[in-house]
N, CA, C and O of each residue as an XYZ file, in Angstrom:
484
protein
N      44.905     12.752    -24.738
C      45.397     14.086    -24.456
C      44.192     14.994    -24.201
O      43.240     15.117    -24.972
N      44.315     15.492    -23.262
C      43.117     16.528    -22.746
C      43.136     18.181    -23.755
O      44.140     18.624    -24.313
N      41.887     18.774    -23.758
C      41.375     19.190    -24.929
C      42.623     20.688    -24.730
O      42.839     21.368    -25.733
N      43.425     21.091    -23.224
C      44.198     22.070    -22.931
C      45.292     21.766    -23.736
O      45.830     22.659    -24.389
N      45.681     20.633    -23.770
C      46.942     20.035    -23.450
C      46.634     20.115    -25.139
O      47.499     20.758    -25.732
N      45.855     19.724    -25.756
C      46.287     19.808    -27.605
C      46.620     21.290    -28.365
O      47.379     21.549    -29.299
N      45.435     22.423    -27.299
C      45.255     23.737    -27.520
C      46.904     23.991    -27.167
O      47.641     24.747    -27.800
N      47.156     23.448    -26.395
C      48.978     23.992    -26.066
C      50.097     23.955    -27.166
O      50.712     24.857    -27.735
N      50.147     22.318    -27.280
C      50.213     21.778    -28.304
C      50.220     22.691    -29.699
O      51.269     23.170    -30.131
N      49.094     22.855    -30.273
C      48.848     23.810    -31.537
C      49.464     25.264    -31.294
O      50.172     25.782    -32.157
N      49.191     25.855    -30.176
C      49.838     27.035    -30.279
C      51.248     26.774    -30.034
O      51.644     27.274    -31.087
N      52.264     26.397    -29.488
C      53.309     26.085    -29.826
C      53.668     25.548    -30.740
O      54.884     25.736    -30.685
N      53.430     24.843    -31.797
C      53.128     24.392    -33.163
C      53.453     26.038    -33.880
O      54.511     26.362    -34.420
N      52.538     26.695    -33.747
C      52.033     27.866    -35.123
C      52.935     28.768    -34.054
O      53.153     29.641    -34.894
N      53.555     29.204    -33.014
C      54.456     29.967    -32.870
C      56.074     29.696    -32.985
O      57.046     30.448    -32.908
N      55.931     28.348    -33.195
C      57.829     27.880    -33.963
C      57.502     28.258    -35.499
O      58.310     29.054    -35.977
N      56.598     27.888    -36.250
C      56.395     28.317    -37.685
C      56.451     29.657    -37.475
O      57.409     30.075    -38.125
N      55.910     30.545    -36.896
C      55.737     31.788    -36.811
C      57.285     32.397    -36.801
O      57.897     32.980    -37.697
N      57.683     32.044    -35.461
C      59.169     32.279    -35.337
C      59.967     32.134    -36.749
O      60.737     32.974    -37.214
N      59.650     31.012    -37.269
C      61.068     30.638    -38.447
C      60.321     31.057    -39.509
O      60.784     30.685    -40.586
N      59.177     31.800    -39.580
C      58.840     32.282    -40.936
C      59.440     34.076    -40.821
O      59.910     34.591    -41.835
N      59.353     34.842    -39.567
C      59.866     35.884    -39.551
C      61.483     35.701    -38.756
O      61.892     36.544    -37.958
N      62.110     34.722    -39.057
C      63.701     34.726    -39.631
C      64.488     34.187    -38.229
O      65.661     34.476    -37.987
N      63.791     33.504    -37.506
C      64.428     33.243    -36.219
C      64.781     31.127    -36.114
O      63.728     30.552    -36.389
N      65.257     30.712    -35.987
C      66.035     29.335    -35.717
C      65.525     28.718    -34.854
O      65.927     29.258    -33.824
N      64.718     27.710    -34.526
C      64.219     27.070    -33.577
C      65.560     25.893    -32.844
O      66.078     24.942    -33.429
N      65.755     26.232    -31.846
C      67.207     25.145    -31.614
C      66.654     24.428    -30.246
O      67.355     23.600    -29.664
N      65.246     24.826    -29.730
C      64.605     23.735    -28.528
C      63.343     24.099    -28.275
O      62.920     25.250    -28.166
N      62.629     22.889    -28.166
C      61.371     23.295    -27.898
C      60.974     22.053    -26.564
O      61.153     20.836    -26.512
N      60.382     23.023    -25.615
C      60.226     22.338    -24.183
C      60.735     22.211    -23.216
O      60.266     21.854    -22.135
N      62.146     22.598    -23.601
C      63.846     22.359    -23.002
C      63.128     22.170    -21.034
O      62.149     22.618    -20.438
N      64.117     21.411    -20.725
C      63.745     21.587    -18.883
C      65.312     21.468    -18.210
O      66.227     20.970    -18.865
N      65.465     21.868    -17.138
C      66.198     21.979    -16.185
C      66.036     21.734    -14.970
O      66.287     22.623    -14.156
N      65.490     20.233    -14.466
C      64.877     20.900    -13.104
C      63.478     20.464    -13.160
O      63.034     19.389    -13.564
N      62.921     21.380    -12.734
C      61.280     22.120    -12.087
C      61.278     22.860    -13.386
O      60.247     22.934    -14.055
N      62.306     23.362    -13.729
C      61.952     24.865    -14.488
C      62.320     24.366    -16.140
O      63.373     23.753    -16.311
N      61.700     24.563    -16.960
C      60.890     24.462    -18.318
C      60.542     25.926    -18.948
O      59.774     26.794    -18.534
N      61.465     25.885    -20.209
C      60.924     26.964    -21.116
C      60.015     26.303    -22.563
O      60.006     25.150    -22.994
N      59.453     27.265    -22.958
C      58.648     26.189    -24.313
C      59.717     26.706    -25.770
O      60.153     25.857    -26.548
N      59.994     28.133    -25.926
C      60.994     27.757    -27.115
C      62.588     28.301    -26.957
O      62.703     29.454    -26.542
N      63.726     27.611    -27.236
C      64.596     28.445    -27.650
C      64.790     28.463    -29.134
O      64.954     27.497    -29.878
N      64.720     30.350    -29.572
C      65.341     30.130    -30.663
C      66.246     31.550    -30.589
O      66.292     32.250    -29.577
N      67.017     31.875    -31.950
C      67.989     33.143    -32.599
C      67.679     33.158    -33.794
O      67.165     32.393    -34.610
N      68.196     34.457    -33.748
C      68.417     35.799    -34.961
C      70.074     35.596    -35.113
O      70.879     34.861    -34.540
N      70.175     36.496    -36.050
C      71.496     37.103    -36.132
C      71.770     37.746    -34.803
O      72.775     37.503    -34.135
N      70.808     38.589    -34.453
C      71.550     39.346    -32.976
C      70.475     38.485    -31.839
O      71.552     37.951    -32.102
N      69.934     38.103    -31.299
C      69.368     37.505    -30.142
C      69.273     36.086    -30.144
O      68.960     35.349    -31.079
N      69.625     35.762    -28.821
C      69.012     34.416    -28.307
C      67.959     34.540    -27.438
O      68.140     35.150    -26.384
N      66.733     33.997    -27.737
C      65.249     34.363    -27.466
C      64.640     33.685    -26.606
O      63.764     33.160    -27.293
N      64.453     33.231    -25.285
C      63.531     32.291    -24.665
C      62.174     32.948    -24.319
O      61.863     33.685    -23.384
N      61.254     32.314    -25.660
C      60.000     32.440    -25.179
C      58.789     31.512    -24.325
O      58.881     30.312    -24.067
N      57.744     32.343    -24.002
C      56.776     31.616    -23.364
C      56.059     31.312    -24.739
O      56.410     31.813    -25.807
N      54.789     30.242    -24.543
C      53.791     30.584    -25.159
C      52.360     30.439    -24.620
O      51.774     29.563    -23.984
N      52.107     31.346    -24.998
C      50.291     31.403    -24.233
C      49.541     31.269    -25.095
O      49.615     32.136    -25.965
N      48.287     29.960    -25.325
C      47.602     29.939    -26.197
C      45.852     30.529    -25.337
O      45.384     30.353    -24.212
N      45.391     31.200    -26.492
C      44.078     31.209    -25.383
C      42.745     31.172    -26.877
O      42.822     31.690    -27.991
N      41.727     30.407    -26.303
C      40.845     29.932    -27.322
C      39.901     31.184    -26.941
O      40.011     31.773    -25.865
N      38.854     31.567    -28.046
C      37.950     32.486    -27.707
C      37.146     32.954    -27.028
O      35.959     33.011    -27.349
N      37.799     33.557    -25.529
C      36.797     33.579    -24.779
C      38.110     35.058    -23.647
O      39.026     34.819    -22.860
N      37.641     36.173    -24.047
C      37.828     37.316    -23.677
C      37.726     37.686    -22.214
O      38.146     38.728    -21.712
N      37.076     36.633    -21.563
C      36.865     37.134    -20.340
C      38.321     36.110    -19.315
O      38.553     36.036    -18.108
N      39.007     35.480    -20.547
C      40.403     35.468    -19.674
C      41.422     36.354    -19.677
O      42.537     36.130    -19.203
N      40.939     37.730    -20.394
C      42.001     38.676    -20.974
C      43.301     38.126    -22.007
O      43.140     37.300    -22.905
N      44.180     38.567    -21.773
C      45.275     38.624    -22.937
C      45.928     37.079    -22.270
O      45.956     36.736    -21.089
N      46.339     36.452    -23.290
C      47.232     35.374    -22.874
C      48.515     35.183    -22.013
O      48.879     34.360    -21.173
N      49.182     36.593    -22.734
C      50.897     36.631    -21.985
C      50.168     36.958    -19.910
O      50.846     36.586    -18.952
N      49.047     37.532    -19.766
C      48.404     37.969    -18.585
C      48.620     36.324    -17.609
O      48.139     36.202    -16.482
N      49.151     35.566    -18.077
C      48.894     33.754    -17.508
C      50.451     33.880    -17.188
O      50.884     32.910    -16.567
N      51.347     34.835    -17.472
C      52.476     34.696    -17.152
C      52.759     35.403    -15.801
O      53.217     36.545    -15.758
N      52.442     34.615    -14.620
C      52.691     34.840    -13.469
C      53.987     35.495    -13.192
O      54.984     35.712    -13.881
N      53.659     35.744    -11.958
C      55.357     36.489    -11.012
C      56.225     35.062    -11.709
O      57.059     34.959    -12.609
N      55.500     33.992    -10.715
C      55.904     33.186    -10.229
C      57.013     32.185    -11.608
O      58.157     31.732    -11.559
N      56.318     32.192    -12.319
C      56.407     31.969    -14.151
C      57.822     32.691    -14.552
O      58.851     32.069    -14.815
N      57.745     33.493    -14.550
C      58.652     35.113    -14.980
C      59.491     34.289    -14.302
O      60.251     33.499    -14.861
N      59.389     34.440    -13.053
C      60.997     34.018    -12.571
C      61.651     32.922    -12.827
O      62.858     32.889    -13.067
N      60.628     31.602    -12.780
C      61.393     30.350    -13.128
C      62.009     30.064    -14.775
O      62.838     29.210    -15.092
N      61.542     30.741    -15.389
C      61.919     31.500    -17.069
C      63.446     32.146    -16.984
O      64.449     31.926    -17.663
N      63.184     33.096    -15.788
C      64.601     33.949    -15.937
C      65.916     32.965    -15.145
O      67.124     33.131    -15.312
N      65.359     32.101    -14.410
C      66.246     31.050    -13.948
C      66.893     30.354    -14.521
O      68.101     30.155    -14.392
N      65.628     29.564    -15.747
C      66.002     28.789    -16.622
C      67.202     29.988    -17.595
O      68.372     29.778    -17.916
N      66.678     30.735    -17.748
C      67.805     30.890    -19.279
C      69.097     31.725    -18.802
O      69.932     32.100    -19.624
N      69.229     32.032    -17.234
C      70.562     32.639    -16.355
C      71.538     30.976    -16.650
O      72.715     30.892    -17.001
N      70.685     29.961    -16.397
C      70.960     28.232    -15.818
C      71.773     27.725    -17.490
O      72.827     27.210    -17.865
N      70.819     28.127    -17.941
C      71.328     27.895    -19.335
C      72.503     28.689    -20.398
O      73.220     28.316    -21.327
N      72.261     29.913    -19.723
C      73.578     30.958    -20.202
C      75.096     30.710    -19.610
O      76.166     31.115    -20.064
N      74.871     30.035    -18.628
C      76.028     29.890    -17.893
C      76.714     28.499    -18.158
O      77.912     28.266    -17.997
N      75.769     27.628    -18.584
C      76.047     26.434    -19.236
C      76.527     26.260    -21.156
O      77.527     25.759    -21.670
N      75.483     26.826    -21.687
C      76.300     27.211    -22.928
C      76.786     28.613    -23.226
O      77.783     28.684    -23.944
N      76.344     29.535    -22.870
C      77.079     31.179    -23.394
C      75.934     31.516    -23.965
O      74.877     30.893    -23.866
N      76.097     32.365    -24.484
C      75.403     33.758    -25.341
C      75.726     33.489    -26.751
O      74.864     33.998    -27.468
N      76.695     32.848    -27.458
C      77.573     32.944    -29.025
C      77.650     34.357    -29.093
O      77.771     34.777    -30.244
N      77.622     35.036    -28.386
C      77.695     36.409    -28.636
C      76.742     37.091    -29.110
O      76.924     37.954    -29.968
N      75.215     36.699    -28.451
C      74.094     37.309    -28.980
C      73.741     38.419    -27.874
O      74.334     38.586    -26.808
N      72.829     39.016    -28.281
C      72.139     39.755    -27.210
C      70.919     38.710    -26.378
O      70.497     38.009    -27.298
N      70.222     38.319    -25.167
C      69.432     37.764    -24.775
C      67.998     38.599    -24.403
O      67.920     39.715    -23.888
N      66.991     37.786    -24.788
C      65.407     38.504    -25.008
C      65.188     37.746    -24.449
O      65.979     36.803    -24.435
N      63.946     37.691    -23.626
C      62.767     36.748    -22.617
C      61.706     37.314    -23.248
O      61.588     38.519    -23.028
N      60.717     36.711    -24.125
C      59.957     36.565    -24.849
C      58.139     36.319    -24.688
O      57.957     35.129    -24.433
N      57.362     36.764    -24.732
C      55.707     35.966    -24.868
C      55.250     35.819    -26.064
O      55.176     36.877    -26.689
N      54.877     34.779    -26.676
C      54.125     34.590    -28.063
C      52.734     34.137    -27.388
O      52.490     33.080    -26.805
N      51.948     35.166    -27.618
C      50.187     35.025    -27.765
C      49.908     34.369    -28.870
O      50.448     34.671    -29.935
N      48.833     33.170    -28.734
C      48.522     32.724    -29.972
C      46.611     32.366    -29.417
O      46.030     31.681    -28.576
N      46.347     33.102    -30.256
C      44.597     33.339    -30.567
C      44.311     32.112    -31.571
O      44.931     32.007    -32.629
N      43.396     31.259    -31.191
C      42.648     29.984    -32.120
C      40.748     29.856    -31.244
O      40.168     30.123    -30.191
N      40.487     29.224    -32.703
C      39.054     28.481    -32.492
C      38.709     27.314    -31.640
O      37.734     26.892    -31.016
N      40.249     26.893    -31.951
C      40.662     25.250    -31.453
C      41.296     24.572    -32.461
O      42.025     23.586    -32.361
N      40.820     25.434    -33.854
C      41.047     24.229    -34.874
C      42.185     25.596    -35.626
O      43.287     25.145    -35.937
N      42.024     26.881    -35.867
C      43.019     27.404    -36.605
C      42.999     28.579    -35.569
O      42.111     29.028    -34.844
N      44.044     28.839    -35.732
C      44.752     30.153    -35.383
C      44.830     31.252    -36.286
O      45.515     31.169    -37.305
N      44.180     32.280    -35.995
C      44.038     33.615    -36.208
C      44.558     34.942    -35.809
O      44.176     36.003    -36.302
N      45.244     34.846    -35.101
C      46.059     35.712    -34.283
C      46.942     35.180    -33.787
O      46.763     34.221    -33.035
N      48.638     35.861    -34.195
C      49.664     35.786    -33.399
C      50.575     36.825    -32.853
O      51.332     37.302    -33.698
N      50.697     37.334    -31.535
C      50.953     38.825    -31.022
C      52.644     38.220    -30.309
O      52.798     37.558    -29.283
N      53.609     38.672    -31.169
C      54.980     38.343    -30.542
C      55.536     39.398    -29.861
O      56.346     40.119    -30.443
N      55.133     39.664    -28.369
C      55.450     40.345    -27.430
C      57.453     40.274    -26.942
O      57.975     39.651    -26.017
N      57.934     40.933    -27.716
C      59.552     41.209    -27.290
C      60.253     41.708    -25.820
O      60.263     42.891    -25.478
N      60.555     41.141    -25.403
C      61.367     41.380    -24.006
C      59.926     41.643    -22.984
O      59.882     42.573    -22.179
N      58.960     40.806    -23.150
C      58.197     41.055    -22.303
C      58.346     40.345    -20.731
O      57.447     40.524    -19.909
N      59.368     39.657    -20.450
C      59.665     38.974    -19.490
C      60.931     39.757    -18.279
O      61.754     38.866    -18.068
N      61.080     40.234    -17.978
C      62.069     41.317    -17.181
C      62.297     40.871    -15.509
O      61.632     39.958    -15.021
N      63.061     41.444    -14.913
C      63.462     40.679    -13.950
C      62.869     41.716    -12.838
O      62.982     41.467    -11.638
């Protein structure tokens, strides 16, 4: 596994813990449809959440992580979870499109910035 591909790895790791430590349900991680791939679904009491996750190791001159979430990204995200709403429903939640930033050394993570409805159409 290439040294991106573990950094991915870990930050999706510490943003499902993250998620289910501040009260949210992990019910898919990776899910695909297609071409088009989200990395988590989870819920609350009131939302069903499809987030991204952006991991970025220390080095500032890539700016902010959720910044990797292209046009192009955004949309195949909002595809996926229109693709997926129409296939299972809502349970009657409200729906969020999500970015979880996750800041690491490589080896621990130090920062996690859970950006809410940062994904919009």
């Amino acid at each position: 596994m290439t040294s991106k591909k573990i950094t991915g790895v870990l930050g999706e790791d510490k943003a499902c813990e993250y998620l289910i430590q501040n009260g949210y349900t992990v019910t898919c991680r990776n899910a695909r449809r297609g071409h088009l791939e989200v990395d988590i679904i989870c819920e609350n009491e009131e939302f069903l959440v499809f987030a991204e996750v952006k991991t970025r190791k220390n080095n500032p001159s890539f700016g902010r992580p959720a910044a990797a979430v292209n046009y192009k990204k955004r949309q195949n995200i909002i595809a996926f979870a229109e693709a997926y709403i129409a296939e299972h429903g809502t349970g009657g939640k409200c729906i969020r499109l999500d970015v979880v930033e996750v800041y690491t050394d490589g080896k621990t993570v130090y920062k996690i910035e859970h950006l809410k409805n940062a994904i919009t159409k």
